[in-house]
KOLVOFI-494351 format. One line per 10 residues: for each residue x, y, z of C-alpha. Coordinates in steps of 0.5 Angstrom, whole numbers. Example, Ala and Ser with C-alpha at 12.3 -4.5 7.8 and 13.67 -1.06 7.14 Angstrom:
2
25 -9 16 | 27 -2 14 $
END
This chain:
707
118 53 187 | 113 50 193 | 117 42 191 | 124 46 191 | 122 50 199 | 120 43 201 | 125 39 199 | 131 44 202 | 128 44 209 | 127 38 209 $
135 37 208 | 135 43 213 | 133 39 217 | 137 32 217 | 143 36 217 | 141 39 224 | 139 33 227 | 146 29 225 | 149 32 232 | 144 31 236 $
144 23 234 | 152 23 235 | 151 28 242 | 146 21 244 | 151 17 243 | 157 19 247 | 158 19 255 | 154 22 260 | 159 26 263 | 159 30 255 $
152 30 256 | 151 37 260 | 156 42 256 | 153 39 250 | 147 41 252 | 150 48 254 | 155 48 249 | 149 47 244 | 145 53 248 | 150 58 248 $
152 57 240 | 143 57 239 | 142 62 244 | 136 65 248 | 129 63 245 | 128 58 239 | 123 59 237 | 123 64 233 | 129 66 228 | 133 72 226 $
128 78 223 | 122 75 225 | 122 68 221 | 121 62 225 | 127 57 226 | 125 50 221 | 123 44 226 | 128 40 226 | 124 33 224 | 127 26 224 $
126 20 220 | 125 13 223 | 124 6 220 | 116 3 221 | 114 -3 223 | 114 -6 216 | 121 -4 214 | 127 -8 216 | 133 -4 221 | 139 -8 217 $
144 -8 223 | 149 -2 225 | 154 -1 231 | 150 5 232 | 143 6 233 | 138 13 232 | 142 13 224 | 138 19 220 | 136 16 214 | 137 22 208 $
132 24 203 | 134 25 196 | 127 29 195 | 119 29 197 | 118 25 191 | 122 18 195 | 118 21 201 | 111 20 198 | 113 14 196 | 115 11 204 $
111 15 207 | 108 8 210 | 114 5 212 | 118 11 215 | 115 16 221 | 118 23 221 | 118 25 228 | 121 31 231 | 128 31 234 | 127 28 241 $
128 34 245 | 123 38 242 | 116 37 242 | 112 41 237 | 106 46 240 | 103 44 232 | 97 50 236 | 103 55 236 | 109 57 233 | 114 55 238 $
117 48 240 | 117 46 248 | 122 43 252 | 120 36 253 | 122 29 257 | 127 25 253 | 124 19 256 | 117 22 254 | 115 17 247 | 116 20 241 $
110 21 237 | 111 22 229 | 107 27 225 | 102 26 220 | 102 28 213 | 97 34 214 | 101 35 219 | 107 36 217 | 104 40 210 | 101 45 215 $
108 46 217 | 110 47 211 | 105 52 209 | 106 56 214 | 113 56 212 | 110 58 207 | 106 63 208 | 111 66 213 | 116 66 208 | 111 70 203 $
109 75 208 | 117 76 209 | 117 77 202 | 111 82 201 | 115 86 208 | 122 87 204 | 118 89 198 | 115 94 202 | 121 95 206 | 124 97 199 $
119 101 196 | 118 105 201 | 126 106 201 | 126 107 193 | 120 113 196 | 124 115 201 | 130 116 195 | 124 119 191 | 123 123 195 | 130 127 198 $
132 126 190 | 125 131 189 | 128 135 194 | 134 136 192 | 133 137 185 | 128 142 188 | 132 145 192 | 138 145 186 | 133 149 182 | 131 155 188 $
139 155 188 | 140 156 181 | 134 161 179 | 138 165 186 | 144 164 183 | 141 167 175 | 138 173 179 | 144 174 182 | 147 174 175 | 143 178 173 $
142 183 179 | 150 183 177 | 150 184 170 | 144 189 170 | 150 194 176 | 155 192 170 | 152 195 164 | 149 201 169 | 156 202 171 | 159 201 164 $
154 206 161 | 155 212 167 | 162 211 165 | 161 213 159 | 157 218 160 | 162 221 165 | 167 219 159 | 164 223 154 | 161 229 158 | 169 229 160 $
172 229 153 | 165 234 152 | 169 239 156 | 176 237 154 | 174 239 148 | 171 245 149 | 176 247 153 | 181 245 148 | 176 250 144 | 176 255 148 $
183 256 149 | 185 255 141 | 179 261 140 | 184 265 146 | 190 264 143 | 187 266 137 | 185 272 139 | 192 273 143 | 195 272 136 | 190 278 133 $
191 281 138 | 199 281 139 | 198 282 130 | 194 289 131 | 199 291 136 | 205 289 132 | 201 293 126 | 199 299 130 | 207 298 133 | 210 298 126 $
205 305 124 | 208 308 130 | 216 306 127 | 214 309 121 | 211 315 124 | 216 316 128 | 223 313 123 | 219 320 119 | 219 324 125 | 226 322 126 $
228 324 118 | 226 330 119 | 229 331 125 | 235 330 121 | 235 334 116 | 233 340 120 | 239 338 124 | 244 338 117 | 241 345 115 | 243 348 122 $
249 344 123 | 253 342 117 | 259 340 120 | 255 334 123 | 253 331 117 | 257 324 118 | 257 323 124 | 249 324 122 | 250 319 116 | 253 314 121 $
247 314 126 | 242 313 120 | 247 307 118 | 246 303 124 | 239 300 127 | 235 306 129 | 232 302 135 | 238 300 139 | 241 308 139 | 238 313 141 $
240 320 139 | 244 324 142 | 241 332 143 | 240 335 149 | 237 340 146 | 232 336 144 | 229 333 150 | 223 330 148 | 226 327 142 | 228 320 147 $
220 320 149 | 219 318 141 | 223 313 141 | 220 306 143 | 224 300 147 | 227 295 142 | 224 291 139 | 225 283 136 | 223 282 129 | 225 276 124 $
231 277 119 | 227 277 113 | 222 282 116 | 228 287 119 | 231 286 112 | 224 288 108 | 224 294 112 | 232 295 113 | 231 295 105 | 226 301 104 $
230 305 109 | 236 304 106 | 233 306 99 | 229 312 101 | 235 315 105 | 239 313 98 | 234 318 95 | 235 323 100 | 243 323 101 | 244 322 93 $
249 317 95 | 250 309 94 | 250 303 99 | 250 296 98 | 245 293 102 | 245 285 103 | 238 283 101 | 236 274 103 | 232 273 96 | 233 266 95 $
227 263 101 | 229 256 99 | 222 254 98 | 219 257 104 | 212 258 104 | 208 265 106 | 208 266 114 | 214 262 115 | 219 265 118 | 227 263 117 $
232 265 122 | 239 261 123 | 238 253 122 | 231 254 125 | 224 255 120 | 218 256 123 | 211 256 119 | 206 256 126 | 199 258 124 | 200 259 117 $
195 256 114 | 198 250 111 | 194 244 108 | 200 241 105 | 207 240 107 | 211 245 105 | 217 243 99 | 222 246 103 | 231 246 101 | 235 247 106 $
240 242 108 | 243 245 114 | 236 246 117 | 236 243 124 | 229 245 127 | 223 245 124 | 216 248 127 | 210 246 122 | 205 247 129 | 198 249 128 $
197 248 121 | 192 244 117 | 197 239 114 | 193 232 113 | 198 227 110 | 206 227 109 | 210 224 102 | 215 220 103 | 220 225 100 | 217 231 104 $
224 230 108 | 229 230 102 | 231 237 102 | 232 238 109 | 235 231 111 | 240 233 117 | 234 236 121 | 234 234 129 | 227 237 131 | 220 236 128 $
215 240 131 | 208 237 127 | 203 239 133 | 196 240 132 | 195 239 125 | 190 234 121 | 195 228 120 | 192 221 119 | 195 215 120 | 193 214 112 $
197 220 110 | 203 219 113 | 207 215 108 | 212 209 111 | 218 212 108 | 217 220 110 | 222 219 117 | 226 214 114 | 231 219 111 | 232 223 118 $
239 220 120 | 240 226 125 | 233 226 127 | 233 227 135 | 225 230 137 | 219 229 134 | 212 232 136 | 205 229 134 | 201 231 139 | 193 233 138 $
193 230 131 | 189 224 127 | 193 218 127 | 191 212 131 | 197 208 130 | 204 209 132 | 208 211 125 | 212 206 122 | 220 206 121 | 222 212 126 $
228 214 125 | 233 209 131 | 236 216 132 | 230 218 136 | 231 220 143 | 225 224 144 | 217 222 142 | 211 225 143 | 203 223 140 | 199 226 146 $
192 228 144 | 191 222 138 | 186 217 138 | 191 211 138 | 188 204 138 | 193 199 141 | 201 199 139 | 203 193 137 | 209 189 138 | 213 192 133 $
211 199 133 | 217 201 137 | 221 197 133 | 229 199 133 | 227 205 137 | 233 202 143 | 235 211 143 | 228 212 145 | 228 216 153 | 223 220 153 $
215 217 151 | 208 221 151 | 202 218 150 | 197 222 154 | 190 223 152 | 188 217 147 | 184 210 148 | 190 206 151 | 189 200 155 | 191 194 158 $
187 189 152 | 190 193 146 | 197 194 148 | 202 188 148 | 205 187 153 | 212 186 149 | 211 193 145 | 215 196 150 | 221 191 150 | 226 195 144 $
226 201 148 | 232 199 152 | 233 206 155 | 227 208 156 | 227 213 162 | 220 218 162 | 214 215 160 | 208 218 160 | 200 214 159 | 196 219 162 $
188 220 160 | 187 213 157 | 184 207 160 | 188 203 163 | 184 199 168 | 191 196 171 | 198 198 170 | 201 195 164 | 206 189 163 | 213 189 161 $
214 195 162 | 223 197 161 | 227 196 167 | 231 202 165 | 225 207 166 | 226 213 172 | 219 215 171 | 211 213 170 | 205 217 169 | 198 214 169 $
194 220 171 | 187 220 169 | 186 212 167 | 182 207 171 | 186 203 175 | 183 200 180 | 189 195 182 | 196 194 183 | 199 187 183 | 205 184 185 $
209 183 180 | 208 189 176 | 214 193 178 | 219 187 179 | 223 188 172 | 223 196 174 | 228 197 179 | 230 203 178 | 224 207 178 | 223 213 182 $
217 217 181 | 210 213 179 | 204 218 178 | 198 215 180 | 193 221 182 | 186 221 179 | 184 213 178 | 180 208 183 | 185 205 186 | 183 203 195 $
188 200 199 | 185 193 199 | 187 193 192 | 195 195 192 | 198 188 193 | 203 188 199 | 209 186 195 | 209 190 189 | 214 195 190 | 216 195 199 $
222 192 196 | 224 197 192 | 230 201 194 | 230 207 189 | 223 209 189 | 222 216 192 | 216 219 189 | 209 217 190 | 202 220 188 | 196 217 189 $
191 223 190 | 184 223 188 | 182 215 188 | 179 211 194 | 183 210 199 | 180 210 206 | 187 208 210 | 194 210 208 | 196 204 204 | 201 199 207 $
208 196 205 | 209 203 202 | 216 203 199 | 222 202 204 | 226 208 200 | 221 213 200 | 221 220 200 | 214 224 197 | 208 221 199 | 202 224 196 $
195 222 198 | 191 228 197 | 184 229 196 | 182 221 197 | 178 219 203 | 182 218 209 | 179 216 215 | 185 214 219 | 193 213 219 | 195 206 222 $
200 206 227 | 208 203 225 | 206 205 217 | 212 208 216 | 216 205 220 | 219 201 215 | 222 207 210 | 230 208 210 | 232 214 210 | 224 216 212 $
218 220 209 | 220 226 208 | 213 230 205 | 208 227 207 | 200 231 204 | 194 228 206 | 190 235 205 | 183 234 203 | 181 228 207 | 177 226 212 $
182 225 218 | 178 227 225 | 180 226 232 | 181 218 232 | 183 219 225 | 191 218 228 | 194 214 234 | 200 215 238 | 204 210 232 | 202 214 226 $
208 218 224 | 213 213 228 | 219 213 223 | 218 219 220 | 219 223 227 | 227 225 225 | 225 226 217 | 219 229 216 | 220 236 212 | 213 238 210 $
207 236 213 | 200 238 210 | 194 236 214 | 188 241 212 | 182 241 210 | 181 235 214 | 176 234 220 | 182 234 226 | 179 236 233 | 186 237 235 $
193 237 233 | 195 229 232 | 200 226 237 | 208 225 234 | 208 232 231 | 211 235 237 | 216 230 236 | 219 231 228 | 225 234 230 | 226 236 222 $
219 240 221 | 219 247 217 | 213 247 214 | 206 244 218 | 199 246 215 | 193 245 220 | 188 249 217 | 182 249 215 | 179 243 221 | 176 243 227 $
181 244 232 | 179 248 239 | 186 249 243 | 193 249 242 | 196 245 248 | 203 248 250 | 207 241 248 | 202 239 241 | 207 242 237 | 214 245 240 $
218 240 245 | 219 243 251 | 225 239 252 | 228 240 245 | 234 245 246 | 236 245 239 | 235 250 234 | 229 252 231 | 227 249 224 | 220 250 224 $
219 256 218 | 212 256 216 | 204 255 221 | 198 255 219 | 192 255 223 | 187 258 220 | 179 256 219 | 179 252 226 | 175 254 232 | 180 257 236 $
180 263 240 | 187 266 239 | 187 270 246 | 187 263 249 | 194 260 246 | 200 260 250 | 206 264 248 | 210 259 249 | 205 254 244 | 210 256 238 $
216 256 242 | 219 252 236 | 217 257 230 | 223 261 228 | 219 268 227 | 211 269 230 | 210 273 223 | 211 266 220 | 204 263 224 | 198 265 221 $
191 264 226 | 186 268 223 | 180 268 220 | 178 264 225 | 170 259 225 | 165 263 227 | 162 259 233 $
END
């Protein structure tokens, strides 16, 4: 290493010294810029090179005394050395002396300036081995600050590494509580609404408990009148016997027309005896009976008249029952067999039957020829029974070719029944436990208009999106008290109506209703919608959407981008705080029906733009039970208002002009106001505050607050 360093200063060095050889030699006159050209090229300070490293000593090698010049046109050549060993070997015949301008300062590490007359004086060899191992050293101690320098920069990179790393881990273990924190609030808030949910099917179910237990009761009860109604016709048909045979005794010529009365209902006549006043007291209103009843009754009548007149009459009696069971009744096309105790489906034979009404009985299942003797039946009413989705045979509908209407509400089934008739128009399963409707479960049900399935555990995840995509007519659905937490997709574009009361729905996207142009009324009353979660386009465009109910959620504003055709707006009992101004500016032809009762609307809670557009178009307005100070600005201005409710907030005074315009010249339109449950005092009102209400006895002030 130390051989190889010597050797390229050394030819550092004579490369550096041949301009100086070739500068000597030219003119006088080039002397000077060369000089100034090499100063300015070298630049200040020559001591010292760049970072601090001391600029190689430009050193010449001259022949000695011993070592013959062989002739040369020019003088001052350089002799080029190949390596230190040649000049070990000549170090007795050559001289190496610095450049001629420079002498070296062998005390310090700078060069001087000196003469160039001066004589030159060669350095020894200590010397010029001094130089190279300062060279040396200074190369070393350069060495050394570079590693320093690069220890010190992998340090510095250590360090910001650690740091880095330290304070990626504080982030992560914040973002971990932070996950944690959230999971632990979404599992509390998963167990309060179950909680809520189960307290809320507790009641459905005892409420549903309560009222089966009063409509039993009101069942026996109306069986004990209709007993007890029953004893007094037969007290009263004995009465009237009786009544019969005094009068044939008394008046023998009277005898036919006697025969005629007791051939016809004794219920629909009444007996024509003017001497007998209280006779008409006796007899009761007419009364409804089934046939086959009346016919049973008609049947002993005519038999004990029979036995009294001694004379023969044909009576028409309905023996042939067609299978039906005890406690059913049959009456034209119609058998109803409602609270009859039934456990089984009843083998029934009337291929006229039309209607069919088996509701609250204990039918679990349905055999795939329950329907054979009673093909042509257009309405099942199988409503509150035990049947199971595993009891219903998948052919029991499929022989319905007329059916029209069929009923299964508040029974087991947890799937939609398979092979429906495609005449259905009408299905009902409410109050079930279906778990998801698949693709195919309204298969070729294209008649399908009217669809109920409230109060079972429906929601987004288990029903497909393209279940409802058969029902090409589809105009009433109804999927209230499930658990829809968004409004469902692929709703049909024929549908009118859409009720999702009672779900979870939290947000309404934009693209919900984009297939349903022809929808009118959406009900969305009791779910957790707020303004900030209704995107602005999803339904301002529509152009036939008439009927919204959006009560009981979060709201905290009256929603924008509210629909351009509506009509009804309800926002009843929600959180309200203000109407922005211009919100129903947009509606064509105008709001009409506007609810906002049960708010939280006070006296900053409107602004002079808040019913701008509804000012020719507003029918009712219901503003109470609300905090309102005052009676809003705008109202004085509907020109169409009949019905205006202000009670129960805080207003104080009625100002001549908050309600009636003084200006309006045309007729009065307003029918109905009422005030009461505020803070005013009646005996302050001005007579003509209500100028513009038809009638005085229409406005109602009191009670009002005690103060």
């Amino acid at each position: 290493m130390r051989w190889w360093l010597v050797v390229a200063n050394l030819w550092l060095l004579v490369v550096l010294t041949i301009p100086d050889t070739q500068a000597r030699n030219r003119p006088h006159s080039q002397d000077g810029e060369t000089r100034r050209g090499r100063r300015m090229r070298d630049g200040p300070g020559l001591g010292r090179a760049r970072a601090g490293r001391s600029r190689p000593l430009k050193i010449r090698l001259v022949p000695g005394p011993n070592v013959p010049v062989e002739p040369s046109g020019k003088q001052g050549n350089t002799v080029f050395l190949e390596s230190y060993k040649n000049l070990q070997d000549q170090h007795s015949s050559y001289n190496v002396i610095p450049e001629p301008d420079l002498s070296l300062d062998l005390s310090g590490d700078s060069p001087v300036r000196s003469d160039p007359a001066d004589p030159v004086t060669p350095l020894t060899q200590e010397e010029i081995q001094r130089i190279l191992w300062r060279e040396e050293e200074e190369h070393r101690e350069e060495e050394e600050r570079l590693r320093k320098k690069d220890e010190t920069r992998k340090k510095r990179r250590k360090q910001r590494k650690e740091q880095a790393d330290r304070q990626r881990k504080i982030v992560e273990e914040r973002r971990r509580e932070e996950e944690e924190a959230l999971r632990l609030q979404v599992e509390k808030e998963e167990e309060e609404w179950r909680r809520q949910m189960e307290e809320r099917r507790r009641q459905e179910e005892e409420d549903r408990r309560r009222k089966e237990a009063a409509e039993r009761e009101a069942r026996e009860k109306e069986r004990r009148l209709e007993e007890e109604r029953r004893r007094q016709e037969e007290i009263l048909r004995e009465k009237l016997l009786a009544l019969v045979e005094e009068e044939e005794e008394r008046q023998g010529e009277a005898e036919e027309e006697e025969e005629v009365w007791l051939r016809g209902d004794v219920f629909q006549m009444l007996p024509k005896e003017p001497e007998e006043p209280e006779e008409p007291d006796l007899l009761p209103a007419p009364i409804p009976r089934p046939p086959a009843a009346s016919e049973d009754e008609l049947k002993e009548v005519e038999a004990e008249e029979f036995e009294e007149e001694g004379e023969e009459r044909e009576v028409v009696v309905v023996e042939n029952r067609g299978g039906l069971p005890p406690g059913c009744d049959i009456s034209d096309v119609t058998v109803t067999c409602e609270n009859a105790k039934l456990i089984h489906f009843p083998p029934l034979s009337f291929p006229e039957l039309k209607s069919l009404s088996l509701e609250g009985n204990n039918i679990s299942s349905i055999p795939a020829e329950a329907f054979n003797g009673i093909p042509n039946l257009e309405w099942i009413n199988l409503k509150k029974n035990k049947l199971t989705s595993a009891g219903i045979d998948a052919k029991a509908f499929k022989g319905l070719k007329m059916l029209r209407r069929l009923y299964l509400d508040g029974n087991l089934l947890d799937a939609v029944p398979s092979d429906l008739p495609p005449t259905l128009q009408e299905l009902k399963i409410n109050e079930n436990k279906l778990r998801g409707i698949e693709e195919n479960s309204f298969q070729d049900l294209s008649s399908l208009v009217i669809l109920e399935l409230e109060g079972n555990l429906l929601s987004e995840g288990n029903v497909d999106p393209l279940a409802f995509a058969p029902l090409i007519q589809l105009s009433y659905l109804r999927l209230g008290r499930n658990h829809f937490r968004t409004i469902p997709q692929g709703l049909p574009t024929t549908l009118l109506e859409l009720h999702l009361e009672n779900n979870l729905i939290e947000e309404i996207s934009e693209t919900v209703f984009n297939q349903t142009r022809s929808l009118n009324v959406v009900s969305l009353r009791h779910n957790k919608l707020d303004e900030t979660r209704i995107a602005p386009m999803a339904w301002i465009n529509h152009r036939n959407l008439e009927s919204i109910d959006l009560s009981h959620n979060d709201l905290y504003l009256v929603p924008s981008y509210l629909p351009r055709s509506l009509v009804h707006l309800v926002l009843v009992g929600n959180k309200i705080e203000r109407i922005p101004g211009y919100v129903f500016a947009h509606m064509d032809p105008g709001l009409e029906y506007l609810y906002l009762s049960y708010n939280k609307l006070d006296g900053e809670g409107t602004e002079p733009e808040s019913f701008f557009g509804s000012y020719h178009s507003m029918v009712e307005l219901c503003l109470d039970h609300n905090q309102l100070v005052s009676v809003p600005s705008g109202i004085n201005e509907m020109t169409n208002l009949h019905f205006l409710r202000l009670n129960n907030n805080r207003i104080r005074s009625i100002p001549d002009e908050s309600i009636c315009d003084p200006n309006h010249n045309g007729d009065s339109t307003l029918v109905a106001l009422r005030l009461e449950n505020n803070n005013i005092d009646p005996q302050k009102i001005s007579p003509t505050a209500f100028s513009c209400v038809r009638s005085s006895s229409s406005v109602v002030l009191k009670p009002q607050k005690t103060k």
